[in-house]
C-alpha positions as CSV (number, residue, x, y, z in Angstrom):
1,X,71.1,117.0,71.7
2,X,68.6,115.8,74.0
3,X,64.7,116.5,72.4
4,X,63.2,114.2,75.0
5,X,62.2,114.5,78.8
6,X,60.6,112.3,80.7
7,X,59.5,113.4,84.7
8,X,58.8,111.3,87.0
9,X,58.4,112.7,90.6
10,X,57.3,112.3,94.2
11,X,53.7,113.7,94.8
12,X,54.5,117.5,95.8
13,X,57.9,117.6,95.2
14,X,56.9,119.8,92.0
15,X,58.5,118.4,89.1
16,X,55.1,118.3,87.3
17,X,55.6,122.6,87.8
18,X,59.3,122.3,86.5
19,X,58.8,119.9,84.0
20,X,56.2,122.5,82.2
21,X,58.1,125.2,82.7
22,X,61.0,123.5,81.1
23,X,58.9,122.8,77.9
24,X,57.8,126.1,77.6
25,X,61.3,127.5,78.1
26,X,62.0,125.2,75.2
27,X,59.5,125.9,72.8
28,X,58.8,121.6,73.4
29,X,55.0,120.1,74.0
30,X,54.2,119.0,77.1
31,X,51.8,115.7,77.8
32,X,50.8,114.5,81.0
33,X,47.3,113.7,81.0
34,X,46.8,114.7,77.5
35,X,48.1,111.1,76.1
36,X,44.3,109.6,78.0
37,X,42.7,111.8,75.8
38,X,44.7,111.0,72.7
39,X,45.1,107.1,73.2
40,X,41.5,107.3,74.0
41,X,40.6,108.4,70.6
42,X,43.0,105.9,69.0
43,X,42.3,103.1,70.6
44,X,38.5,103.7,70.6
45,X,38.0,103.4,74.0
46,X,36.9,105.9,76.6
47,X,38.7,108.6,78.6
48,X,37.0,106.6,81.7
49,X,38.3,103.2,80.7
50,X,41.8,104.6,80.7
51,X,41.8,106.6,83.8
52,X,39.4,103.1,85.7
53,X,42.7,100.9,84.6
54,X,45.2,103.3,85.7
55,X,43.5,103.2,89.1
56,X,42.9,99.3,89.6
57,X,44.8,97.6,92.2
58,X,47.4,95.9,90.4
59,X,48.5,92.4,91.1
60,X,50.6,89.9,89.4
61,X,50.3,86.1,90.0
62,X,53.6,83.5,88.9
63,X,51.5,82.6,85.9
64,X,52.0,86.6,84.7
65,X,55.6,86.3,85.1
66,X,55.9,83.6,83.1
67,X,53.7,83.9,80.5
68,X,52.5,87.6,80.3
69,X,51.5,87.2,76.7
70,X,49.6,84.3,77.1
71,X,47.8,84.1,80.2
72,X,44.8,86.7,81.0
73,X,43.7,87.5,84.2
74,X,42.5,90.0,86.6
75,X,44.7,92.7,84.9
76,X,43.5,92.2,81.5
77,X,42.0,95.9,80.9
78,X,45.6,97.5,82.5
79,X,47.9,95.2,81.0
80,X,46.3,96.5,77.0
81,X,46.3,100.3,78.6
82,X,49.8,100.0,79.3
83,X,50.8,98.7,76.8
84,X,48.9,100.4,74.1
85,X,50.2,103.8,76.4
86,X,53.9,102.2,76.0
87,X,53.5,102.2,71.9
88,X,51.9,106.2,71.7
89,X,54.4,107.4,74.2
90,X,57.4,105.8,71.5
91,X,55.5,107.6,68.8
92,X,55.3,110.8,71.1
93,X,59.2,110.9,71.6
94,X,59.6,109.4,67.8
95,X,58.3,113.1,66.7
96,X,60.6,114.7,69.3
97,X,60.8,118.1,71.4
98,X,58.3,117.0,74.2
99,X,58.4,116.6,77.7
100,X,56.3,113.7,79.2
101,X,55.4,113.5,82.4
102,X,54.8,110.3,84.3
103,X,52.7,107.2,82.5
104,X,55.6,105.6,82.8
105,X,57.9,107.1,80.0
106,X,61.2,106.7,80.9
107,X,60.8,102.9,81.0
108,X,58.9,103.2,77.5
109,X,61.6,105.2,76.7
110,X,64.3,103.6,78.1
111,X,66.1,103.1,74.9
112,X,65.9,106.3,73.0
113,X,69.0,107.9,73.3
114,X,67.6,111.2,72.6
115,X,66.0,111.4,75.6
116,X,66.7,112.5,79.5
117,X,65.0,110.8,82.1
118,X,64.4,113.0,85.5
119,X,63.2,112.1,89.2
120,X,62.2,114.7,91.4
121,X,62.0,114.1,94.6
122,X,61.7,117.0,98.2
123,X,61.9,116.7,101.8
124,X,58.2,115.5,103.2
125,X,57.5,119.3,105.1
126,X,58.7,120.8,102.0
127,X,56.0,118.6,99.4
128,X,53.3,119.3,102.7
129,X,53.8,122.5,102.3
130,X,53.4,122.7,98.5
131,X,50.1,120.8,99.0
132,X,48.8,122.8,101.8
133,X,49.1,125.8,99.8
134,X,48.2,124.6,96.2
135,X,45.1,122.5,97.4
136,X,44.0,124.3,100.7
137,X,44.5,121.2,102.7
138,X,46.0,120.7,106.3
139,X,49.0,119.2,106.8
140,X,47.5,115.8,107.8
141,X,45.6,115.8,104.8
142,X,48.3,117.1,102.6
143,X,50.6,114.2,104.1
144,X,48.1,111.4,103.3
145,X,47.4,112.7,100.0
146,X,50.7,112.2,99.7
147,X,51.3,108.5,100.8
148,X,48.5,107.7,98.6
149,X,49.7,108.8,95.4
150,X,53.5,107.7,96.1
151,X,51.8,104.4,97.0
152,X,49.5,104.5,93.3
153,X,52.9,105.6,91.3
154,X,55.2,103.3,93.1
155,X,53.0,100.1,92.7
156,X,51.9,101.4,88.9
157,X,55.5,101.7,87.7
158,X,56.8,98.4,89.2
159,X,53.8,96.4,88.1
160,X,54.5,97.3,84.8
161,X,58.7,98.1,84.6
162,X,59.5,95.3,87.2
163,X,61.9,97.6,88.2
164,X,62.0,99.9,90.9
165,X,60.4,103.2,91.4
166,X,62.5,105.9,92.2
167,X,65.5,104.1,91.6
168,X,68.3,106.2,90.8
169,X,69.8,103.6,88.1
170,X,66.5,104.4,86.2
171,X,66.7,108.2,85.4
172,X,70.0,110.3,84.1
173,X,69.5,112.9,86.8
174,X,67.9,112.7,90.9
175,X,67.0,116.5,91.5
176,X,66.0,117.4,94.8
177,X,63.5,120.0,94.7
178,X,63.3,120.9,98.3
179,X,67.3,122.2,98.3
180,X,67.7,123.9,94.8
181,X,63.9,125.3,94.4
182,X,62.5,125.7,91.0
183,X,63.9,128.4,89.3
184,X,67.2,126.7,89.6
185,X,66.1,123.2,89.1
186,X,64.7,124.8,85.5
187,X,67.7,126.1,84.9
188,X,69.8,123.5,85.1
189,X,67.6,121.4,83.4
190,X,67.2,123.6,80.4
191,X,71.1,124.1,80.3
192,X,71.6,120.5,80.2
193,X,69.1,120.4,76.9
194,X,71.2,123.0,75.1
């Protein structure tokens, strides 16, 4: 049986919604941005220096992709956050009956065969929508919030997976949002866990 989910998801499309609801239909825990707070703590470091690492521009020169162990650079302070971020998600999933949203997790967890790695994704008016309603934005607005954080999940997840983001070979299941809605995509999801 699967005790593990990991969501990833386009901005608006909500999977961050579903994924919840699937943990509480489950009786599971549910991190998201929990696991700053956490690491913080074990890693002695501050909430701030977390989230400011998350949010730098990320770059890799030839030198990283070389020798990523060895060579330091101008990703120093997001290279240890990841990776420190890879090793508590493991020990997250290790303890079971979760669902973990974003940071990365299917890639950390990539190997556990316990767990079931989901992609949301919805049609752009559909996740403008969403936004205009949830935030009280326009629909210009909306659609640049969402370009932006796309843009901040899509460069986050290669820079550290080298693979690609929403990539389809990546996660067991692709559930549009915008076609099944979220009572059904919660359904299905919770089925497949049983």
């Amino acid at each position: 049986m699967k005790n593990v989910v990991t969501v990833s998801r386009e901005y608006g499309s909500g999977g961050y919604e579903i994924g919840r609801r699937v943990a509480e239909e489950m009786g599971f825990q549910f991190y998201d941005k929990e696991i700053i707070a956490q690491l913080a703590g074990e890693i002695l470091v501050s909430e701030s220096f977390i989230q400011a690492a998350e949010d730098k521009p990320l770059r890799r020169n030839i030198f990283h992709e070389v020798f990523p162990v060895f060579v330091g650079g101008v990703n120093d302070d997001a290279d240890y956050v990841f990776r420190e971020q890879g090793k508590f998600i493991v020990r997250l999933a290790e303890a079971g009956n979760c669902v973990i949203a974003g940071r990365r997790a299917d890639y950390y967890l990539r190997d556990n065969p316990n767990a079931l790695h989901l992609f949301f994704y919805a049609d752009r008016d559909y996740k403008i929508a969403r936004i205009c309603e949830t935030d009280g934005c326009t629909p210009d607005e909306a659609a640049a919030r969402i370009a932006d954080m796309d843009k901040r999940r899509k460069t986050s997840y290669e820079y550290v997976t080298g693979r690609k983001w929403g990539d389809r070979h990546n996660y067991d299941r692709m559930i549009c949002t915008s076609s099944l809605g979220a009572d059904k995509c919660v359904e299905e999801i919770v089925n497949l866990l049983k």
